[in-house]
C-alpha positions in Angstrom: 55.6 220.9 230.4 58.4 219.1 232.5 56.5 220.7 236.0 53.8 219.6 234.6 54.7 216.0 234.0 56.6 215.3 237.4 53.1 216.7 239.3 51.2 214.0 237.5 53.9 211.3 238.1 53.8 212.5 242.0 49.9 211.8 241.8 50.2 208.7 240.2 52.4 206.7 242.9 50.7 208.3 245.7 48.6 210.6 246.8 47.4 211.8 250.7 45.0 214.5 251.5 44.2 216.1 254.5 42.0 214.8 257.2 39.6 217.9 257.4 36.2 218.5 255.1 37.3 214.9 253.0 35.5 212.6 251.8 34.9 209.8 254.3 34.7 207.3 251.7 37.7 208.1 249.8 39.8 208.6 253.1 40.3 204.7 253.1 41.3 204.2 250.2 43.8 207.1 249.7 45.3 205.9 253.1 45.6 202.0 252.0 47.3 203.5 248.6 49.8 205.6 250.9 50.5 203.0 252.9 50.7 200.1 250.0 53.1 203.2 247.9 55.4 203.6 251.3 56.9 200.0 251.5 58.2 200.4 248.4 61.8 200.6 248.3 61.9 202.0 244.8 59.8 202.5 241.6 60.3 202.1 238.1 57.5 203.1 235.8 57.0 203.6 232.5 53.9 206.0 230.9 52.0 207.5 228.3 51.1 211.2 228.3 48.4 212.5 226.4 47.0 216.4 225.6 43.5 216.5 223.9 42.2 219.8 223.5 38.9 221.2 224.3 37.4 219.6 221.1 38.7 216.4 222.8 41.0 216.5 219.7 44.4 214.8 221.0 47.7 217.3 220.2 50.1 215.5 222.0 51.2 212.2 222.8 54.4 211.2 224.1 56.2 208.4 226.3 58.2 208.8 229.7 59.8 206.6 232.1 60.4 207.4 236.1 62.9 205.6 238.3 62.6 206.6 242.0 65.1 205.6 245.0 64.3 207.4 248.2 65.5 210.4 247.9 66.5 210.1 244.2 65.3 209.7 240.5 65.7 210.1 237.2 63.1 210.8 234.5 62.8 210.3 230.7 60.8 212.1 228.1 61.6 212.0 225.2 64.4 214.7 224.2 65.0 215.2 227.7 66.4 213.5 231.0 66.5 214.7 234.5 68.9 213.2 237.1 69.0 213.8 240.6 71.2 212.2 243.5 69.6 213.5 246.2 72.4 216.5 246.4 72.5 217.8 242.6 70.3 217.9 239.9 71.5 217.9 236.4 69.4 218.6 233.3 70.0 217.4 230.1 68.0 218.2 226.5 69.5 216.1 223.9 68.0 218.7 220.6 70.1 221.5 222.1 73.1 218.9 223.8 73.1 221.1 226.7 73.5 220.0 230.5 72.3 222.3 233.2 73.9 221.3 236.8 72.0 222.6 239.8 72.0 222.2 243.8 68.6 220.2 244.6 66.5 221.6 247.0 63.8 218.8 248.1 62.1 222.0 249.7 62.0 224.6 246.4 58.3 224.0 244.8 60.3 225.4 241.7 62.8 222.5 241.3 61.5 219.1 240.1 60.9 216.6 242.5 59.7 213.1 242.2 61.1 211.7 245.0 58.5 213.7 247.0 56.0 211.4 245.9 54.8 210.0 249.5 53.9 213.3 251.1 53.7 216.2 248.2 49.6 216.1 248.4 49.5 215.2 252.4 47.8 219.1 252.3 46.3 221.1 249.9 43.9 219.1 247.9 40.1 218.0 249.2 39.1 214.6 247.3 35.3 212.8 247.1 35.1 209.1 245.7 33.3 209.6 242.6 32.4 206.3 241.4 33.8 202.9 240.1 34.8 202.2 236.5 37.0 199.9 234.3 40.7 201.0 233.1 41.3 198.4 230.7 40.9 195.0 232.9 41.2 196.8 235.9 38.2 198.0 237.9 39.4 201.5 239.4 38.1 203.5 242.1 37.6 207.1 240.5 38.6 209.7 243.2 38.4 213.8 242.0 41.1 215.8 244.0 40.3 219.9 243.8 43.3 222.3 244.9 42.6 224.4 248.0 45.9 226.0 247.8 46.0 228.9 245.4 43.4 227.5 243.3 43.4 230.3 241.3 47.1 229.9 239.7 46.4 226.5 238.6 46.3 225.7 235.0 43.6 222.4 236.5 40.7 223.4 238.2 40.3 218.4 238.7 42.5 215.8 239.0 41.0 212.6 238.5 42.5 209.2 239.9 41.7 205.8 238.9 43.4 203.5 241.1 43.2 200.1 240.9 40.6 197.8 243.5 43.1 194.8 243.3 46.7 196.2 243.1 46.1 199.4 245.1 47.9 201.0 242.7 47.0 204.0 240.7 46.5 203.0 236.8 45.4 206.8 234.7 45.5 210.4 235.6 43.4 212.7 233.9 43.7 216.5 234.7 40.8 218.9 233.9 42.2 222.0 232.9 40.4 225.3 232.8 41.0 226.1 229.1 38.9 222.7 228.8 41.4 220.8 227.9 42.5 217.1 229.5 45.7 216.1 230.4 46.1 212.1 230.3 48.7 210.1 232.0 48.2 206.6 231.6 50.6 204.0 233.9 51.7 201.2 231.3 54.0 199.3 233.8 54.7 200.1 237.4 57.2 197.9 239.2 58.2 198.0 242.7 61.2 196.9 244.5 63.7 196.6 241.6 67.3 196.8 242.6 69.1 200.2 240.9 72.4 200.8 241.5 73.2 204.5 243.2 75.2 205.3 239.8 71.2 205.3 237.6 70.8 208.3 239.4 74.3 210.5 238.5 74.4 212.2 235.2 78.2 211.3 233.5 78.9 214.8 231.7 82.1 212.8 230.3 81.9 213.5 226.7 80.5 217.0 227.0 82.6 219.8 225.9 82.8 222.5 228.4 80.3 224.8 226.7 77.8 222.5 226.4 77.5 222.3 230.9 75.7 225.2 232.3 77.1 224.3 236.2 74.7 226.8 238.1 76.4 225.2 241.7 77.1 227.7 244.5 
């Protein structure tokens, strides 16, 4: 669930495809939502995600919130927080009152990474514009992005995107999945540029008794 979440939240602040077999009119505006995503000097947003079955029953609903500082982030769901300063990763779940303390490898696929956001999807996805539609007051471009890179060990066969005319921002996720399923993210607040102080993004394990740290360092 917490892969899953920090994929969506990758998509949902940018997005960039490769050049070869795309869509020439999605190309544009994948580019201008890159390059609009890139200035940003950090990112602070705050979501809903949603599960809905393939009855279109919903199962799931739950809130997060992403901060994002170059190289480092921190994300909340509810019961558990991730905190990385570019250097270590620690992972915290409140029901159990465990930390886990790791070394962060921006290059393991395994390892969370939000802070990838600007150039995770540069390869491995072809996209086509599929139409125009309204996200609440916002009128969205709708682009489908299909994995080319072992397709065939995703749980998603779709992502859609519905990014914003005006703002160039993107506003909902949805993921197809292949058990027919959906996967909703919806973006209630995105703010750019907010000043956050170095310290947002260290876990303090003051308090903690030393059973409750895992420290997995080498």
């Amino acid at each position: 669930m917490m892969k899953t979440i920090a994929f969506a939240l990758c998509l949902a602040f940018s997005v960039v495809a490769s050049a070869q077999d795309q869509d020439p009119k999605a190309k544009p505006i994948l580019d201008e939502l890159s390059k609009t995503t890139k200035a940003y000097k950090t990112i602070v947003s705050e979501y809903i995600f949603t599960i809905f079955n393939k009855d279109k029953k919903q199962v799931e609903k739950q809130t997060g919130k992403v901060q994002v500082k170059g190289s480092k982030f921190k994300l909340e769901i509810p019961g558990n927080t991730i905190v990385c300063d570019g250097k270590t990763i620690w992972s915290y779940n409140k029901d159990a009152g465990e930390v886990v303390i790791k070394n962060f490898d921006p290059n393991n696929e395994d390892q969370m990474n939000p802070s990838k956001i600007f150039t995770l999807y540069e390869t491995g996805f072809k996209y086509k514009y599929e139409k125009e539609e309204k996200v609440g007051a916002a009128t969205c471009h709708v682009i489908d992005l299909y994995p080319t890179v072992k397709p065939e060990k995703k749980k998603f066969h779709t992502v859609k995107l519905y990014i914003d005319k005006v703002k160039k921002q993107i506003v909902q996720i949805k993921m197809l999945m292949k058990d027919g399923g959906t996967q909703s993210y919806d973006i209630k607040s995105f703010k750019p540029n907010v000043e956050l102080a170095d310290n947002v993004f260290v876990f303090d394990t003051k308090g903690f008794k030393p059973d409750q740290i895992t420290d997995e360092r080498e």
